[in-house]
PyMOL Python script that loads the backbone (N, CA, C, O; Angstrom):
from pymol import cmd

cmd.read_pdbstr("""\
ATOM      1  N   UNK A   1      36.740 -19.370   8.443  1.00  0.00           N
ATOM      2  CA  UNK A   1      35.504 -19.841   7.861  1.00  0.00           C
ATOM      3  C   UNK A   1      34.447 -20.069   8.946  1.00  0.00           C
ATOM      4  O   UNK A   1      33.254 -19.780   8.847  1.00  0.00           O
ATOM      5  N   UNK A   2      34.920 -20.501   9.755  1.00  0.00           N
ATOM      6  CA  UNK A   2      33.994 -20.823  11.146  1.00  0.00           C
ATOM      7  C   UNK A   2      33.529 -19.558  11.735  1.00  0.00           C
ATOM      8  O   UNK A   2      32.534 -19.403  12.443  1.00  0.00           O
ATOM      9  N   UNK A   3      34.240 -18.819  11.414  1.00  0.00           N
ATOM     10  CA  UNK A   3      33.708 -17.394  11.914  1.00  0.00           C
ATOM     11  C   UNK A   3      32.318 -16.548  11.112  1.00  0.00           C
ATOM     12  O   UNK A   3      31.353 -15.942  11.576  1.00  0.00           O
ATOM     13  N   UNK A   4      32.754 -16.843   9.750  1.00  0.00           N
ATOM     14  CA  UNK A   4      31.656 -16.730   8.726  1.00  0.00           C
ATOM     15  C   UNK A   4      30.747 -17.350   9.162  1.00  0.00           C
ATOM     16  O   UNK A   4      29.832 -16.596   9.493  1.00  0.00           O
ATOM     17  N   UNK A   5      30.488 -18.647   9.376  1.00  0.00           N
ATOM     18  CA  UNK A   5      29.293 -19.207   9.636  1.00  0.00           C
ATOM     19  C   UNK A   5      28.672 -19.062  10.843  1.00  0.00           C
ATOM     20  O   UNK A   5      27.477 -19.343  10.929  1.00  0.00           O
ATOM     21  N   UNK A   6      29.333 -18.639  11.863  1.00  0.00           N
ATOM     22  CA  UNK A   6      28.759 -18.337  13.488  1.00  0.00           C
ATOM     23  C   UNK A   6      27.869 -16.943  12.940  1.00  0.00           C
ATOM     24  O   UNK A   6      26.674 -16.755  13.167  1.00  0.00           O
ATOM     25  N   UNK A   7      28.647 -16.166  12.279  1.00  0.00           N
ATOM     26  CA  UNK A   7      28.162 -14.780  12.070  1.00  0.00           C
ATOM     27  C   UNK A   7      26.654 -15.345  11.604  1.00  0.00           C
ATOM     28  O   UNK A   7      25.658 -15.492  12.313  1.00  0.00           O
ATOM     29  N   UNK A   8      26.820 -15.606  10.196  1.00  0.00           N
ATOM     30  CA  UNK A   8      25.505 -15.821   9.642  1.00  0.00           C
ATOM     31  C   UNK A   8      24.364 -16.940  10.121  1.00  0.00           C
ATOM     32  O   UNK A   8      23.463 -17.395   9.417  1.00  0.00           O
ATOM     33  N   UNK A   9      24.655 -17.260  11.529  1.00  0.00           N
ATOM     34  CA  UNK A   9      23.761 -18.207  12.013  1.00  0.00           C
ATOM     35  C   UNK A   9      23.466 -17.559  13.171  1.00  0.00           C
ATOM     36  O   UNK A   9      22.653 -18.289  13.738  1.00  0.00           O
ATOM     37  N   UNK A  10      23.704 -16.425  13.962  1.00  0.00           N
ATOM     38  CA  UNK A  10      23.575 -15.368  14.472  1.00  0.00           C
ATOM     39  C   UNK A  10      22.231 -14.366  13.741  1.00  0.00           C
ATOM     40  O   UNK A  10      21.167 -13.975  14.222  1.00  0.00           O
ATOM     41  N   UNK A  11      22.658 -14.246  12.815  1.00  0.00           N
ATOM     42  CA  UNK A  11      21.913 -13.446  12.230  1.00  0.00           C
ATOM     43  C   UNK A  11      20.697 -13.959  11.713  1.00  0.00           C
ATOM     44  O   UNK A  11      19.646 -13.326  11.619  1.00  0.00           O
ATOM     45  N   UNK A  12      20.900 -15.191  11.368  1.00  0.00           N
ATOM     46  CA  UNK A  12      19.788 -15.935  10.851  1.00  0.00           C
ATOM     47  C   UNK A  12      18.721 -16.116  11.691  1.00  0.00           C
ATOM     48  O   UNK A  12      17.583 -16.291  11.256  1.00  0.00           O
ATOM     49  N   UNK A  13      19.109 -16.078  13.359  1.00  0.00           N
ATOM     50  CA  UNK A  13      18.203 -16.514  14.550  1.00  0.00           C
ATOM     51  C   UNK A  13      18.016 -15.068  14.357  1.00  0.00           C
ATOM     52  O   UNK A  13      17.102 -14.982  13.537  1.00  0.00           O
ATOM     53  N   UNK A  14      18.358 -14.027  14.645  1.00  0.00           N
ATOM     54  CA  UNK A  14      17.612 -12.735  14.567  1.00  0.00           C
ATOM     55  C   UNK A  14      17.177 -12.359  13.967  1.00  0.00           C
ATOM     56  O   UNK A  14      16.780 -11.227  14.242  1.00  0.00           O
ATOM     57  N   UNK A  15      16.767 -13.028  12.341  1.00  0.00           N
ATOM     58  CA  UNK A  15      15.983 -12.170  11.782  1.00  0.00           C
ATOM     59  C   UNK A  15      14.304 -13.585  11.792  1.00  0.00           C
ATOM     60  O   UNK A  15      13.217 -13.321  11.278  1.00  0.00           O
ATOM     61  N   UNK A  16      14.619 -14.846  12.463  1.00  0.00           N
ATOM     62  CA  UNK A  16      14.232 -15.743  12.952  1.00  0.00           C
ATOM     63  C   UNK A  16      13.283 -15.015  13.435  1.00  0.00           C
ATOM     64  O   UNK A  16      12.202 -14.626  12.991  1.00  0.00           O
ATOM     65  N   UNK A  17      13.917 -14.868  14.543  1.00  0.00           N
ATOM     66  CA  UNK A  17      12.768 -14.154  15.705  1.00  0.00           C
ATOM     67  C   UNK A  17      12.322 -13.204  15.651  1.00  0.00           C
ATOM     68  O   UNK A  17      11.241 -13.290  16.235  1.00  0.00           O
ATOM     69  N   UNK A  18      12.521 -11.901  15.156  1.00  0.00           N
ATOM     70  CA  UNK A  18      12.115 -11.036  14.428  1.00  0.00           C
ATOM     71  C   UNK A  18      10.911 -11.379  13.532  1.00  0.00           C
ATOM     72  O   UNK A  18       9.942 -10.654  13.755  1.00  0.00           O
ATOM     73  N   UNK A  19      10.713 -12.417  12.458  1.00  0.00           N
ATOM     74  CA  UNK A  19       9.914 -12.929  11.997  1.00  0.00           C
ATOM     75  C   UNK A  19       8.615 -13.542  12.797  1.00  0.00           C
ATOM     76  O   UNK A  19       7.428 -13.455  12.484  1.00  0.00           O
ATOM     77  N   UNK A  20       9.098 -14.060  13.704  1.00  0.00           N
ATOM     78  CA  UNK A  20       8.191 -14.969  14.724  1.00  0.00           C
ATOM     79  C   UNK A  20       7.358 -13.725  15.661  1.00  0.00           C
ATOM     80  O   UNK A  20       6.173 -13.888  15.952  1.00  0.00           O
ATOM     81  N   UNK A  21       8.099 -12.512  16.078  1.00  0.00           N
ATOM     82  CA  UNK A  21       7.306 -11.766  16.993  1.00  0.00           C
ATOM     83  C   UNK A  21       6.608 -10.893  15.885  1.00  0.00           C
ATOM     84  O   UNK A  21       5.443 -10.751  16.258  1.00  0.00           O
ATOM     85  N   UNK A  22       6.792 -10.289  14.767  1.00  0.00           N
ATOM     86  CA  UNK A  22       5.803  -9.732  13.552  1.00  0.00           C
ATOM     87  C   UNK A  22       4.794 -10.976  13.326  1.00  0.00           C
ATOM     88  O   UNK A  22       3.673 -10.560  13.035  1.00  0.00           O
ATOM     89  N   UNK A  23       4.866 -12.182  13.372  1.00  0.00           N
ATOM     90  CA  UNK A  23       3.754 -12.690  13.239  1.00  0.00           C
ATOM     91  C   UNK A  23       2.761 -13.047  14.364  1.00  0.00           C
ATOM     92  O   UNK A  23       1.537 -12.928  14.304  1.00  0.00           O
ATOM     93  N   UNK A  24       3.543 -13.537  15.472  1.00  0.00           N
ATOM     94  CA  UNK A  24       2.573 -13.195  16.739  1.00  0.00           C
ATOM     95  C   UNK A  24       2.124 -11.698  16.806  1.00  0.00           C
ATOM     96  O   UNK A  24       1.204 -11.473  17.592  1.00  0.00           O
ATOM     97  N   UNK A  25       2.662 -10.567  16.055  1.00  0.00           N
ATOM     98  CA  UNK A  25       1.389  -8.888  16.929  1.00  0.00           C
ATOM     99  C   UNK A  25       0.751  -9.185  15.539  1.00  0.00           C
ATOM    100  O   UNK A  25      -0.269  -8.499  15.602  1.00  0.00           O
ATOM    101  N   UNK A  26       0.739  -9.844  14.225  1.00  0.00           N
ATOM    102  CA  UNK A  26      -0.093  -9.998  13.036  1.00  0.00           C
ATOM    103  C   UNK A  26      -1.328 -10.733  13.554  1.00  0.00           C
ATOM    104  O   UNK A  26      -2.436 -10.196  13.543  1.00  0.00           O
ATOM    105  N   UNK A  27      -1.133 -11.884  13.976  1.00  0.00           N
ATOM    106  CA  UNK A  27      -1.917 -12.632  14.516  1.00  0.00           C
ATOM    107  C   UNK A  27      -3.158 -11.884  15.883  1.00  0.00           C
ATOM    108  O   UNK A  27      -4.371 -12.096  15.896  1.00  0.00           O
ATOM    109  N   UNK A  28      -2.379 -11.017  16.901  1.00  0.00           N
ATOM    110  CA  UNK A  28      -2.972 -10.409  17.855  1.00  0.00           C
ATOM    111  C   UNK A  28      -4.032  -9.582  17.093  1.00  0.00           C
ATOM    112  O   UNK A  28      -5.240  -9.470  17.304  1.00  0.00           O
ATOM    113  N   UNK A  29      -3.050  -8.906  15.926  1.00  0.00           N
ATOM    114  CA  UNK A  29      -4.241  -7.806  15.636  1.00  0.00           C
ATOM    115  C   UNK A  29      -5.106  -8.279  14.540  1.00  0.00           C
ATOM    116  O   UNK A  29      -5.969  -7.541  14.064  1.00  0.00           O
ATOM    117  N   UNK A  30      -4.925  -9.382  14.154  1.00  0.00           N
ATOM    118  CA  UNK A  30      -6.276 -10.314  13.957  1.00  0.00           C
ATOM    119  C   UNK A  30      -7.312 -10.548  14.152  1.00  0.00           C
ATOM    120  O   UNK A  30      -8.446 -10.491  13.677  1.00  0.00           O
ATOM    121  N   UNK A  31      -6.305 -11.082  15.641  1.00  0.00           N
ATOM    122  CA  UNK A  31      -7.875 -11.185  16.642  1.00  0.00           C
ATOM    123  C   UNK A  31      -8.879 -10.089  16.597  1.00  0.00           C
ATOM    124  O   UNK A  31     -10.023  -9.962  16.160  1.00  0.00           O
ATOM    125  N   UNK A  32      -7.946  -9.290  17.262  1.00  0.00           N
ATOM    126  CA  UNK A  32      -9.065  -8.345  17.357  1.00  0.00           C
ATOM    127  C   UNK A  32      -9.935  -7.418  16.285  1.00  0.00           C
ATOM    128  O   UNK A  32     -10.855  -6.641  16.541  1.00  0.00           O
ATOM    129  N   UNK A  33      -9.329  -7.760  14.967  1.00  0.00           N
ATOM    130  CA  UNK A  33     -10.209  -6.983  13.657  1.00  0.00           C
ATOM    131  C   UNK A  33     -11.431  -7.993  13.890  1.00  0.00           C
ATOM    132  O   UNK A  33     -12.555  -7.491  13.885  1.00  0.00           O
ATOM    133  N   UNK A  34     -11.313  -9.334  14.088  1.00  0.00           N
ATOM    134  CA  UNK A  34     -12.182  -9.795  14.305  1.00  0.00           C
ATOM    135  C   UNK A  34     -13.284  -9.709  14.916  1.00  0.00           C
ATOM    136  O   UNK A  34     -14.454  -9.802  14.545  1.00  0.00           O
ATOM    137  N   UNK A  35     -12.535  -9.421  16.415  1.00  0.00           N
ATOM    138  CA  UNK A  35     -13.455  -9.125  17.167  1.00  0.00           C
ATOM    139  C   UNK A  35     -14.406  -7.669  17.311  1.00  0.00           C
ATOM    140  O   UNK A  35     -15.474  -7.313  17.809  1.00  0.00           O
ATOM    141  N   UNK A  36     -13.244  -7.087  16.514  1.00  0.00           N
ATOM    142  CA  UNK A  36     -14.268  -6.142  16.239  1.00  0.00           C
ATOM    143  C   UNK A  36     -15.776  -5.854  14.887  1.00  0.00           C
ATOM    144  O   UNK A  36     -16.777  -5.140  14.838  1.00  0.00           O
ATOM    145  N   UNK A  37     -15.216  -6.739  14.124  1.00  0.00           N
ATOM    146  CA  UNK A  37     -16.074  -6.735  12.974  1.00  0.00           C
ATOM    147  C   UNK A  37     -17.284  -7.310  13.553  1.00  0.00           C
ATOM    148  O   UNK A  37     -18.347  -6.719  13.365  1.00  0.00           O
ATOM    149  N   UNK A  38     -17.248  -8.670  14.412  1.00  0.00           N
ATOM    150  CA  UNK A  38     -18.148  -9.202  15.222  1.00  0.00           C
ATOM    151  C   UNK A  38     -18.730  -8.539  15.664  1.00  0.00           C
ATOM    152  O   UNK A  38     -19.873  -8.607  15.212  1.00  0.00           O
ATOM    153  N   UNK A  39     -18.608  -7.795  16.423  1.00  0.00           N
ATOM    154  CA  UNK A  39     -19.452  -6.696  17.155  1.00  0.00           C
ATOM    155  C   UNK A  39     -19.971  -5.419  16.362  1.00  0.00           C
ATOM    156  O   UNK A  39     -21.104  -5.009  16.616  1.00  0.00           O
ATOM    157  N   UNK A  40     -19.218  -4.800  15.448  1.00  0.00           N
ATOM    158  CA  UNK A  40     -20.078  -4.134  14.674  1.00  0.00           C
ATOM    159  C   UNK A  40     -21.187  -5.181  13.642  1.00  0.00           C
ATOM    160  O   UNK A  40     -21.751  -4.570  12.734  1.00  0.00           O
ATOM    161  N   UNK A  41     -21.422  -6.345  13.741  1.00  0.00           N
ATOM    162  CA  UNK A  41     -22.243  -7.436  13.024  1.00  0.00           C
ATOM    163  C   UNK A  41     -23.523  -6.946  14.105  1.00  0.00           C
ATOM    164  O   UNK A  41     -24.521  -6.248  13.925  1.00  0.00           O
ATOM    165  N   UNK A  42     -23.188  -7.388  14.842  1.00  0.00           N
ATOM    166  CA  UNK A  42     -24.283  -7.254  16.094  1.00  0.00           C
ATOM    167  C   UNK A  42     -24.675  -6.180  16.470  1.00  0.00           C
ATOM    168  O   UNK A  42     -25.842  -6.224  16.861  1.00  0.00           O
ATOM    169  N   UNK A  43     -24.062  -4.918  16.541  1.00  0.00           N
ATOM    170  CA  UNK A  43     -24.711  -3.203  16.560  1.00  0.00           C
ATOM    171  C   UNK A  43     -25.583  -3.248  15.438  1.00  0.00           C
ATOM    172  O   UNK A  43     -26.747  -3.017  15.765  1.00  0.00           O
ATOM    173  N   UNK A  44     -25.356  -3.546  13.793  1.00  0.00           N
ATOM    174  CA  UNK A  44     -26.351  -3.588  12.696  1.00  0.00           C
ATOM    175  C   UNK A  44     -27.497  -4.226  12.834  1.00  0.00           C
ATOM    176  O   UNK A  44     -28.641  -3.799  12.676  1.00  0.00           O
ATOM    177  N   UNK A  45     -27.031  -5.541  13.214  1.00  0.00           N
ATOM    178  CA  UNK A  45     -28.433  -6.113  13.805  1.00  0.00           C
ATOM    179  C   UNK A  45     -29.534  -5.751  14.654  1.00  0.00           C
ATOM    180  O   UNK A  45     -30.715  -6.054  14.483  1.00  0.00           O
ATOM    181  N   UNK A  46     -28.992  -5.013  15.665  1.00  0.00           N
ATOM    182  CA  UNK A  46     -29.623  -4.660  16.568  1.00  0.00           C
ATOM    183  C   UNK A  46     -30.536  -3.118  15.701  1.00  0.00           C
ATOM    184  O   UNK A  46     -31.696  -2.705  15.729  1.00  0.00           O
ATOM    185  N   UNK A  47     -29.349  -2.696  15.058  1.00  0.00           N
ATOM    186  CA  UNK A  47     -30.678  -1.310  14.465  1.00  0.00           C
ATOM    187  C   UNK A  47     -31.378  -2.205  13.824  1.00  0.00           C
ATOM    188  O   UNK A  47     -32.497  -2.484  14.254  1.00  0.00           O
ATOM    189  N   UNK A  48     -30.957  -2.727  12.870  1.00  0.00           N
ATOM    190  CA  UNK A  48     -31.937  -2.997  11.776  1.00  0.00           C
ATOM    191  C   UNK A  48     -33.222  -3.947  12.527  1.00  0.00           C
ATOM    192  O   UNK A  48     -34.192  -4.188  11.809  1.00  0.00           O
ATOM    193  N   UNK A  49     -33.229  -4.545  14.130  1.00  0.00           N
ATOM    194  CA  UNK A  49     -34.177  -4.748  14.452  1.00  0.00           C
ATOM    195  C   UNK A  49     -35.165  -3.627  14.940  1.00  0.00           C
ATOM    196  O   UNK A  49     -36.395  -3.665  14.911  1.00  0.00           O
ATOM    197  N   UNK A  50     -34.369  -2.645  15.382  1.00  0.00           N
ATOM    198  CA  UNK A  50     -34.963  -1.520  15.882  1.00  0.00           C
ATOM    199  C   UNK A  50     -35.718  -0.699  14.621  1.00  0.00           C
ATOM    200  O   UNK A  50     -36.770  -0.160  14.964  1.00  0.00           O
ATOM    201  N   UNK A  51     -35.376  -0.545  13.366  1.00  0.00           N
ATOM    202  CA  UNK A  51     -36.317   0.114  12.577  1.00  0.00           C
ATOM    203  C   UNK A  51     -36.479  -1.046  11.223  1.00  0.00           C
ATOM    204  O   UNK A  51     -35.899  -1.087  10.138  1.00  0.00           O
ATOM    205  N   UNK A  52     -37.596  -1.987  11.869  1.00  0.00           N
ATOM    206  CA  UNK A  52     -38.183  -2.755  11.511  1.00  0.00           C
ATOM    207  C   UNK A  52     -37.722  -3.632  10.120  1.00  0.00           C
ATOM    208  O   UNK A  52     -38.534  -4.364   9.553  1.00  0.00           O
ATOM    209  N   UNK A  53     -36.051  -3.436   9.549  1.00  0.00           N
ATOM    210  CA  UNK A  53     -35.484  -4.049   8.500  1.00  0.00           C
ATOM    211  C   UNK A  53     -35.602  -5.323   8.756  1.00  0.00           C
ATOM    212  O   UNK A  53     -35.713  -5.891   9.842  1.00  0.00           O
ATOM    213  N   UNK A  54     -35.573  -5.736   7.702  1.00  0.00           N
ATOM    214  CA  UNK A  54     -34.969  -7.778   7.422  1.00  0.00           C
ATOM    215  C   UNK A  54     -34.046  -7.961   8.065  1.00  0.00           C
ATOM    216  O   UNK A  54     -33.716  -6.846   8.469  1.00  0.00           O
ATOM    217  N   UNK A  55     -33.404  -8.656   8.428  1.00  0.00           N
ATOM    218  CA  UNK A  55     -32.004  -8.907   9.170  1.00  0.00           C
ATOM    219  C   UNK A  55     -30.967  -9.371   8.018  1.00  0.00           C
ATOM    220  O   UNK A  55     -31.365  -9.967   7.017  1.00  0.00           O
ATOM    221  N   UNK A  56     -29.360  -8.996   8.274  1.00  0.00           N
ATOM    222  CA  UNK A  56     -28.906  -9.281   7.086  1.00  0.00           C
ATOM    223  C   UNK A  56     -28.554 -10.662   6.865  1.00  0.00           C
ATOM    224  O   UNK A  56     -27.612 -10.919   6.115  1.00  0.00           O
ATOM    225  N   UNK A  57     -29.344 -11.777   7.558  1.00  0.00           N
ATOM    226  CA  UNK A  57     -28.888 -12.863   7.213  1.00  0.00           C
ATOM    227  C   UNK A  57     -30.157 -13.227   6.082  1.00  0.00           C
ATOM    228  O   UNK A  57     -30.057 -13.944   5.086  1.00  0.00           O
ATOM    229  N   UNK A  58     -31.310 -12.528   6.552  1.00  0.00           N
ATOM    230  CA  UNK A  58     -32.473 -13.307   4.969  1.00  0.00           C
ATOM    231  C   UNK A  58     -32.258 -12.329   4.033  1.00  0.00           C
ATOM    232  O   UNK A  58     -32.885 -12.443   2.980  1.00  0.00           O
ATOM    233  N   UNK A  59     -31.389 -11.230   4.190  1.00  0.00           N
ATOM    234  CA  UNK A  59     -31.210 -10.263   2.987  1.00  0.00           C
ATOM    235  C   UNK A  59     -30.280 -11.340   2.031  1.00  0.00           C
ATOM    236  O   UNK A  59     -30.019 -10.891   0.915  1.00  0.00           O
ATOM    237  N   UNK A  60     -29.740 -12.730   2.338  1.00  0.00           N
ATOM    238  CA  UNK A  60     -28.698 -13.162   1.139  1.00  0.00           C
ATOM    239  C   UNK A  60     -29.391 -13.790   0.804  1.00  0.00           C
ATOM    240  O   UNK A  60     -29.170 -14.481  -0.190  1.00  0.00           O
TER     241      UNK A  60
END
""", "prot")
cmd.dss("prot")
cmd.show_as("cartoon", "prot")
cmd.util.cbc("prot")
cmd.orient("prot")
């Protein structure tokens, strides 16, 4: 019986951590959708200052 339970507490930490490193590269590539959406925010801005639009913050 003790063997049963080593097994499945074995396994339990590996699918543990397994869990934990899919959510740390979830989290990474977070960031950076972020950071990229940010910056395409700021390329729009910048045209839409360049050919004389509203900016999209008084467009809401």
């Amino acid at each position: 019986m003790r063997v049963i339970y080593t097994f499945l507490a074995v396994r339990m930490l590996r699918l543990a951590r397994f869990d934990l490193a899919r959510s740390d590269m979830l989290y990474r590539d977070g960031d950076a959708a972020f950071a990229r959406s940010r910056d395409r925010v700021r390329r729009a801005e910048a045209l839409t200052a360049r050919a004389d639009l509203p900016s999209l913050a008084s467009m809401r």
